[in-house]
N, C-alpha and C positions, 0 to 999 in steps of 0.2 A: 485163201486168206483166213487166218484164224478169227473171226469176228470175236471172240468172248471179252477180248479186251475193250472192245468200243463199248459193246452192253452195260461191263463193269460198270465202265464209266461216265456212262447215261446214267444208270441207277445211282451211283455215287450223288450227279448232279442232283438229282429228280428223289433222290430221299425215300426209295420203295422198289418194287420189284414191275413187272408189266405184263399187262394183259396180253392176249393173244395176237388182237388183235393193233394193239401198240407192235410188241415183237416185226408183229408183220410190217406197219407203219418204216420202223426203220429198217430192216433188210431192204425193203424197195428202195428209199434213200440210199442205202451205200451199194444199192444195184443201179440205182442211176448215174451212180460217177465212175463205176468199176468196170472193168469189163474182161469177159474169163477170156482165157487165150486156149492153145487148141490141147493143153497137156490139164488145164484144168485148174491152173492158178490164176489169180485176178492180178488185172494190173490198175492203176488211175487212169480215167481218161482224160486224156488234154492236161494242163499246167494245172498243179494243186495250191491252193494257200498256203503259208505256212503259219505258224503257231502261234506266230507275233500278229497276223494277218487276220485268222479269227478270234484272239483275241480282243484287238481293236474292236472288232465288228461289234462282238458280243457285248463287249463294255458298253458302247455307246447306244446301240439298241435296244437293252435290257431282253427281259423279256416277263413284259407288265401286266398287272391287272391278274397276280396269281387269285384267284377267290380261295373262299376258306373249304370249299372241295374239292380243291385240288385244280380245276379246270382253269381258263385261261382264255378273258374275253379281250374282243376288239376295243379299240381307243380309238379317238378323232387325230389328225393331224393335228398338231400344234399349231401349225400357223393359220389355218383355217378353221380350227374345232369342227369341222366335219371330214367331209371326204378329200384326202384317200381313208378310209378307214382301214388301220392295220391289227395285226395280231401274233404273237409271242413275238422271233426274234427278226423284225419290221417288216415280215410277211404282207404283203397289201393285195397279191393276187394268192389263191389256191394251186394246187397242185392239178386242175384242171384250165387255170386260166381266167379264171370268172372271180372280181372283185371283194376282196372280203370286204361284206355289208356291216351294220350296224347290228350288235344284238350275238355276232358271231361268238361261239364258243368252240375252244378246241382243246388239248392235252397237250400236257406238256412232250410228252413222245411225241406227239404227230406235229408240235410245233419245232421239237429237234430236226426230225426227218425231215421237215419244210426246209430248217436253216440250210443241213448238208449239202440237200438239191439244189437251193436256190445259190447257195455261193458257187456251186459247180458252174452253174449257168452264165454268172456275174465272169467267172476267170475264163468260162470260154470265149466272153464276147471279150473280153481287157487283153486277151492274148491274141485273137483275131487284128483290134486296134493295134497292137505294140511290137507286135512280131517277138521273135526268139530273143533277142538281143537286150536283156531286160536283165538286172539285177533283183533277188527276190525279193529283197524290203522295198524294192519299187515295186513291185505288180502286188503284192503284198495291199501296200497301202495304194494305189489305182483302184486293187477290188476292192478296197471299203469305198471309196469315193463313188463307183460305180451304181454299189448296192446301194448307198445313200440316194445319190442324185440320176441314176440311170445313164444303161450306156451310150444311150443317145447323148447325154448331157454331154459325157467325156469325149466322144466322137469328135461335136463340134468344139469342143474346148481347145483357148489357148492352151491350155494347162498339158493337153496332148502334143499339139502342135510344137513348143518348145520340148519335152520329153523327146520327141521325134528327132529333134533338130541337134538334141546332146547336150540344149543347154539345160541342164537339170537344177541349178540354183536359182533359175528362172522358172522352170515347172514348179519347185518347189514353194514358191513365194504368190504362184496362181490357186494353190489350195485357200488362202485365205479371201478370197471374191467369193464364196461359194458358202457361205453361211446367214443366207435367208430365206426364209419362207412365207407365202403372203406380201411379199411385201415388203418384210419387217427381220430386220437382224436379231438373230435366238443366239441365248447365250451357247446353250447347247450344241448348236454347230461351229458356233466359233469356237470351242473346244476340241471340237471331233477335226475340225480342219486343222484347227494346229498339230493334232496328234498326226493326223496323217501326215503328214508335212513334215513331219520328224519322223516316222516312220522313211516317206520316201528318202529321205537325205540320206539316212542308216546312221550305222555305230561310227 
C-alpha cells in the first residue's frame, strides 16, 4: 500500500513535516491494523471505520491542550477533574497499556498513531459484540460509543441487546442514557450521544 497519501495527510493536519522518529510513530500505527499477505500487499485487519465514523470520534474528542511547542499534554476527566487522565485524541492508556498519568506530554504524530491503533482495537471488539450482519453507519457509530464508554459498557448494554434483537429505533433511542460522568450529566455527551444516534439510524 502506498502510504504517501496518509503522511500527506498527517502533515496537512499537523501543519509541518516529522521527525524520524514521528515517521516511525505512524508506520507502526498503520502496521498495527494492516496486514501484508503473501504477494506483498497489505490488507485491513478486521472491519474498518468509516469516514463518517472517525470523523464523529475526532470531533467530539478533539485533541486538547496543543502548547505553544507544539506538544500535546494530558487533561483530567471532566466529570472527575482527575483520573482517567487522557491525552490527544481521548487516549487514557499508552501504547504499552499503562495509564496516562498527570503531567504527560506527547506529539501530535504519536497522538495520531495512538488514534489509528486505538480505534483499530475499539472495531475489533464492536465486531466481535455485533457480528457480520451490521450496517456501516451502525458499527460506525457503536465504535464512537465504544471508544467513549468502553466495550465492556457496550457488552452489557441494552443499547446492544436491542441492536441484536433488530429493533434498531430502539437501540437508537438507548444512546441518549449514556451521557454522564461522575455522576452528573455533561453537555458534552449529550451531544456526542445524539450524534451518534443519528449516525446509528443513517441517511
Amino acid at each position: 500500500m502506498d502510504r504517501k497519501p496518509i503522511f500527506d495527510a498527517v502533515r496537512q493536519i499537523v501543519g509541518r513535516g516529522f521527525s524520524q522518529a514521528e515517521v516511525d510513530a505512524v508506520d507502526g500505527a498503520i502496521d498495527a491494523v494492516m496486514e501484508v499477505t503473501g504477494d506483498g500487499s497489505e490488507l485491513p485487519v478486521g472491519p474498518a471505520v468509516g469516514a463518517a465514523g472517525l470523523a464523529l470520534i475526532q470531533q467530539f474528542e478533539g485533541c486538547a491542550k496543543l502548547r505553544s511547542d507544539g506538544l500535546i499534554e494530558a487533561y483530567p476527566d471532566p466529570g472527575t477533574g482527575g483520573a482517567p487522565w487522557t491525552i490527544g485524541w481521548g487516549s487514557t492508556i499508552d501504547e504499552t497499556g499503562a495509564a496516562i498519568a498527570r503531567g504527560a506530554v506527547w506529539t501530535q504524530a504519536r497522538a495520531d498513531a495512538r488514534f489509528a491503533a486505538h480505534v483499530a482495537e475499539f472495531a475489533e471488539q464492536v465486531a466481535k459484540l455485533t457480528g457480520a450482519d451490521i450496517a456501516q453507519h451502525q458499527f460506525d457509530a457503536l465504535v464512537s460509543f465504544a471508544y467513549n464508554c468502553g466495550a465492556t459498557a457496550l457488552a452489557g448494554s441494552t443499547l446492544l441487546k436491542l441492536h441484536r434483537a433488530g429493533d434498531h429505533s430502539g437501540a437508537a433511542a438507548q444512546f441518549a442514557r449514556w451521557n454522564k460522568a461522575g455522576g452528573r450529566v455533561l453537555a458534552g455527551l449529550t451531544r456526542r450521544r445524539a450524534a451518534e444516534a443519528q449516525l446509528y439510524v443513517g441517511p
